[in-house]
C-alpha positions as a Markdown table, in Angstrom:
| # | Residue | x | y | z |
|---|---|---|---|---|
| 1 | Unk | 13.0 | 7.4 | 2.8 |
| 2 | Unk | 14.2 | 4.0 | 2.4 |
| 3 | Unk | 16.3 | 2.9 | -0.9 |
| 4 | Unk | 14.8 | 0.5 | -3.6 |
| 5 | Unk | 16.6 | -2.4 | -3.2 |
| 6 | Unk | 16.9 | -5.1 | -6.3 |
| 7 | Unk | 13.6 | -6.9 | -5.1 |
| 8 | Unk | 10.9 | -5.7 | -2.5 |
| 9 | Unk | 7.9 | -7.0 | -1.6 |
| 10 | Unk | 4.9 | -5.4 | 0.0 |
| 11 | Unk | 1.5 | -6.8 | 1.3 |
| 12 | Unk | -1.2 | -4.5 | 1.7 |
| 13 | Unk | -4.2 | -5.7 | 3.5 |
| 14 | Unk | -7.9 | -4.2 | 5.0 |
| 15 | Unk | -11.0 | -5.1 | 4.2 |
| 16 | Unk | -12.8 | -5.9 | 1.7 |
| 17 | Unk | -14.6 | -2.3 | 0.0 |
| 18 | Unk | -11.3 | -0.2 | 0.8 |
| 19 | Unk | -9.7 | -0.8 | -2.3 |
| 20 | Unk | -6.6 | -3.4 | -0.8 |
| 21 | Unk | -6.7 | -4.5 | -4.6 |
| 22 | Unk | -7.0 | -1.7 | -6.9 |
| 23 | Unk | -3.8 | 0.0 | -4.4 |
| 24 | Unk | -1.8 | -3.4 | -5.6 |
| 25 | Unk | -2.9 | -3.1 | -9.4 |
| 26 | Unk | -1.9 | 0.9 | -9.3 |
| 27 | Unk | 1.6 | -0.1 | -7.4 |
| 28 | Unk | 2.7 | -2.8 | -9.3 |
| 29 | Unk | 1.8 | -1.2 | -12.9 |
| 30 | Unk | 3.7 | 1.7 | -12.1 |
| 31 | Unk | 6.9 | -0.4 | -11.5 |
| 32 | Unk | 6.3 | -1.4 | -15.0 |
| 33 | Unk | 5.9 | 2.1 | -16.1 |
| 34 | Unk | 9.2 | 2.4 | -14.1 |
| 35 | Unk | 11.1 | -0.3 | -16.2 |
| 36 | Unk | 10.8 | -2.9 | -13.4 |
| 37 | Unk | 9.4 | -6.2 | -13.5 |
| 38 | Unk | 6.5 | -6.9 | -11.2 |
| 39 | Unk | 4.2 | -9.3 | -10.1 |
| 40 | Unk | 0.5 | -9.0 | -7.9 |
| 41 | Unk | -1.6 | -11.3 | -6.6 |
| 42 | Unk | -5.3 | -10.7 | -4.3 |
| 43 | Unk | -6.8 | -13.1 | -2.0 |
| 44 | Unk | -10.9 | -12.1 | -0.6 |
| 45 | Unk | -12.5 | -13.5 | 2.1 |
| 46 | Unk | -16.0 | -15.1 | 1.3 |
| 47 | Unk | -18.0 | -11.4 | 1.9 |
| 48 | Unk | -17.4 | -8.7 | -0.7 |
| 49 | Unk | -17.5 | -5.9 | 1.4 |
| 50 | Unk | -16.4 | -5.8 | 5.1 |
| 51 | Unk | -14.5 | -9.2 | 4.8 |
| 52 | Unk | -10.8 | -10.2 | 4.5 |
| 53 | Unk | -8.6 | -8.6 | 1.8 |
| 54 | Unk | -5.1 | -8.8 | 0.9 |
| 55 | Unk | -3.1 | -8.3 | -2.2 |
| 56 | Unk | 0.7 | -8.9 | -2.5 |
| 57 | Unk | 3.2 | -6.8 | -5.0 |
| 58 | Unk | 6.4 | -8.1 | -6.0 |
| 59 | Unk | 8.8 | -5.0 | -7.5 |
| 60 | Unk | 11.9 | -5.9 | -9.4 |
| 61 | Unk | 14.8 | -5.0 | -11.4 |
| 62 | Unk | 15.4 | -8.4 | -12.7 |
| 63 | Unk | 12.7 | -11.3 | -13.8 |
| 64 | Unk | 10.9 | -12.7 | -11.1 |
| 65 | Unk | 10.8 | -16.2 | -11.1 |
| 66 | Unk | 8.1 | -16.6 | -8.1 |
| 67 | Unk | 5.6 | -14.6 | -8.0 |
| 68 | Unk | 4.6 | -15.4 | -4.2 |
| 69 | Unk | 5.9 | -14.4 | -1.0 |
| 70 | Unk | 5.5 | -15.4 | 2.4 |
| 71 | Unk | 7.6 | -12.7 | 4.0 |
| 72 | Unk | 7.4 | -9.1 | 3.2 |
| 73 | Unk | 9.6 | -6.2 | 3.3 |
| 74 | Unk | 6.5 | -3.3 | 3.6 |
| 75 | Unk | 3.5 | -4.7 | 5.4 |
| 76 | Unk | 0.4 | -1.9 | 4.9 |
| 77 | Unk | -2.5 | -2.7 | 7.0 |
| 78 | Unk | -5.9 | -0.7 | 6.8 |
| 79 | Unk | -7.4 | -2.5 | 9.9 |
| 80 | Unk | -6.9 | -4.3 | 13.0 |
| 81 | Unk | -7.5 | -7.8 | 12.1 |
| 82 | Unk | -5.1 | -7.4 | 8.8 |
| 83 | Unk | -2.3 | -6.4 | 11.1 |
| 84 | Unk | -3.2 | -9.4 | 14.1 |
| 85 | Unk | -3.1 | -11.7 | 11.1 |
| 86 | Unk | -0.2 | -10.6 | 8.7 |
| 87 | Unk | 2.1 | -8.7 | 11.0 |
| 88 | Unk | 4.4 | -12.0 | 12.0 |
| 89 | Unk | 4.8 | -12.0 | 7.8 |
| 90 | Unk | 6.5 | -9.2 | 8.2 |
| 91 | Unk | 10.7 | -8.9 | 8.1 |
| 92 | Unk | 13.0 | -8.0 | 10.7 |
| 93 | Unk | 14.4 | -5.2 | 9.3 |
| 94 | Unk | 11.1 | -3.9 | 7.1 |
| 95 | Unk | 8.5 | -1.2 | 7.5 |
| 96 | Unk | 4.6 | -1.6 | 8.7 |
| 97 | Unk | 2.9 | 1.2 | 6.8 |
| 98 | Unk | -0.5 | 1.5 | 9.5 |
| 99 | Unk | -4.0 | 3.5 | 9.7 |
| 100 | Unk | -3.8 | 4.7 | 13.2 |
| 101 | Unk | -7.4 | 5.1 | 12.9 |
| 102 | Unk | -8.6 | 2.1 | 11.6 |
| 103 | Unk | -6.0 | -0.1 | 14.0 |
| 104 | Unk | -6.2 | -0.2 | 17.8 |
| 105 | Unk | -3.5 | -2.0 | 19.0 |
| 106 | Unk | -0.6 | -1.3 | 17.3 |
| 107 | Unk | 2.9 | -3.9 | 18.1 |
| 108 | Unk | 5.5 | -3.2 | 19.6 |
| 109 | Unk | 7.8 | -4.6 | 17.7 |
| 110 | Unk | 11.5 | -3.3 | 18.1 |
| 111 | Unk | 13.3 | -4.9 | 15.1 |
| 112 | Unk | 10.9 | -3.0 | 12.4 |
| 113 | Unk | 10.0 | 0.5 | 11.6 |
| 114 | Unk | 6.4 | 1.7 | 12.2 |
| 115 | Unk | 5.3 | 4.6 | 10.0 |
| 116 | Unk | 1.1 | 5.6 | 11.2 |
| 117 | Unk | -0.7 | 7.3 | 7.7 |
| 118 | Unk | -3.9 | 8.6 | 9.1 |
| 119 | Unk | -5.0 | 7.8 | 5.8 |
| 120 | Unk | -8.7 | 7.2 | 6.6 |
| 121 | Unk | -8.7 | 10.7 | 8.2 |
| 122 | Unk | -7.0 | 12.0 | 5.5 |
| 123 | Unk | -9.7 | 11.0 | 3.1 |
| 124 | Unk | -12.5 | 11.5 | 4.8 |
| 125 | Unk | -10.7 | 15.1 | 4.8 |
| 126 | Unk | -10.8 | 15.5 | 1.6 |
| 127 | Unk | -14.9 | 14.3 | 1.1 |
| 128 | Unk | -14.6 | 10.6 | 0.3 |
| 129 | Unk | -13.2 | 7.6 | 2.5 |
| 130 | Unk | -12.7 | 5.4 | -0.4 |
| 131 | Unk | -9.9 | 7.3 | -1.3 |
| 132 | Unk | -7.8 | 6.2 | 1.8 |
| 133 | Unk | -6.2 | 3.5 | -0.2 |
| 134 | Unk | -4.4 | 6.5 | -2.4 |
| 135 | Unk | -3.7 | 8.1 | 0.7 |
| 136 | Unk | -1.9 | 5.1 | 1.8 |
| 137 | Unk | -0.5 | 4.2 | -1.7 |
| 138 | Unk | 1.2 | 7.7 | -1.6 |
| 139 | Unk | 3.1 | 7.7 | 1.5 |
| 140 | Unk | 4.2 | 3.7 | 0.5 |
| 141 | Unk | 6.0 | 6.2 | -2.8 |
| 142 | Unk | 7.4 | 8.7 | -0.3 |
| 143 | Unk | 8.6 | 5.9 | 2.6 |
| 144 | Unk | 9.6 | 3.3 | 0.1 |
| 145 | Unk | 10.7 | 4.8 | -3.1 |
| 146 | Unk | 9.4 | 1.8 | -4.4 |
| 147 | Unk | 8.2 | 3.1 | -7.6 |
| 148 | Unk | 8.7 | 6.8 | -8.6 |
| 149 | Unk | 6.8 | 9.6 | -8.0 |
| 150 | Unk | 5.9 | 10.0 | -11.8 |
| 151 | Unk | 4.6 | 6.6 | -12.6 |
| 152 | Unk | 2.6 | 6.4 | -9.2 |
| 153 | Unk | 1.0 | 9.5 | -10.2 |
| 154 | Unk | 0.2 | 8.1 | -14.2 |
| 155 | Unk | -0.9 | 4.4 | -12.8 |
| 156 | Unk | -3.4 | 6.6 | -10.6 |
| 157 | Unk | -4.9 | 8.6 | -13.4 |
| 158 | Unk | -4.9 | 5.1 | -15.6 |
| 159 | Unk | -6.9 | 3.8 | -13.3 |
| 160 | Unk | -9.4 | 5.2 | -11.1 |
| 161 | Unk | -12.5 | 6.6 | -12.8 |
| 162 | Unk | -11.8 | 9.7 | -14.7 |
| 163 | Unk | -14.5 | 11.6 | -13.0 |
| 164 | Unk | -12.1 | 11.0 | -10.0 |
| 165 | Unk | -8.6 | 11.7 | -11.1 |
| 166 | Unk | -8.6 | 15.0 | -9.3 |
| 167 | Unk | -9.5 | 14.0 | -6.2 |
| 168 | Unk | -7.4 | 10.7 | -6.2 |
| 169 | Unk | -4.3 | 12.5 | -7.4 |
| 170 | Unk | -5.4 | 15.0 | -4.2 |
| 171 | Unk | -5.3 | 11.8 | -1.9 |
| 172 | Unk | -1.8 | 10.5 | -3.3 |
| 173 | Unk | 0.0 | 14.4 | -2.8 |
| 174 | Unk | -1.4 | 14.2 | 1.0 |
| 175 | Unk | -0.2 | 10.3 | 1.6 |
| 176 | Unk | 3.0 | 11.6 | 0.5 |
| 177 | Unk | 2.7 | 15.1 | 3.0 |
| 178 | Unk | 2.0 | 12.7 | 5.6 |
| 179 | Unk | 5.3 | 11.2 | 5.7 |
| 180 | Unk | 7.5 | 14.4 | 4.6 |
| 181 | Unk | 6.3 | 15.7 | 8.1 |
């Protein structure tokens, strides 16, 4: 696990339909929940489902006085043309959180850390795909220690339909098993 540092920034981008947004909402309230500041912002390509998706999460311990970023210290990508596009965003030095499943070619880059979350798998594991962006969200907690445990967990339950909370707090315990292994 990798220390909070005063200010980290994380993209995380898939397509559109696998919850790249709600992940980013979750995250950066639970750095309020945590005390921090944070920012988020979401960008969609033109189809709702299926199409480009990226969100970007600013975490901090002091005001954040731009909210945007162009390089990232946690890149998560959820499919192939997500990392192709965003992976040179990414900084020497930082971590590429990736679906092994969902991404075919995965760099070789040797100045980052790659952590694969079969988080797709995981989900589809546990009865419902959609749910793979918890999976992911998670192991981001357990690699990144980002946002604690706690908050991650009640940002979760604030947010996903409450017909779900079991299963989504089911998702986040196994993102997090994923990278304790």
């Amino acid at each position: 696990m990798k220390p909070f540092t005063k200010k980290n920034t994380v993209k995380i981008a898939g397509f559109g339909g696998q919850g790249v947004v709600l992940a980013s909402i979750i995250l950066g309230q639970a750095a309020l929940m945590d005390g921090k500041y944070s920012t988020q912002t979401a960008s969609y390509g033109s189809e709702s489902r299926g199409g480009e998706c990226k969100s970007e999460v600013v975490v901090s311990q002091d005001k954040i006085d731009y909210p945007l970023v162009d390089k990232v210290q946690t890149l998560v990508v959820m499919s192939q043309p997500a990392l192709s596009k965003y992976i040179e965003d990414l900084l020497p030095g930082g971590t590429l959180m990736v679906d092994p499943d969902m991404v075919q070619s995965i760099p070789s880059r040797n100045d980052i850390e790659i952590v694969e979350v079969p988080a797709t798998r995981t989900a589809e594991d546990l009865g419902r795909r959609i749910v793979a962006n918890i999976v992911m969200l998670g192991a981001l907690q357990e690699e990144t220690n980002i946002v604690s445990e706690k908050s991650l967990r009640e940002a979760i339950m604030e947010n996903v339909p409450q017909k779900t909370i079991d299963l989504n707090i089911k998702a986040f315990e196994e993102g997090v098993k994923l990278v304790k292994r």
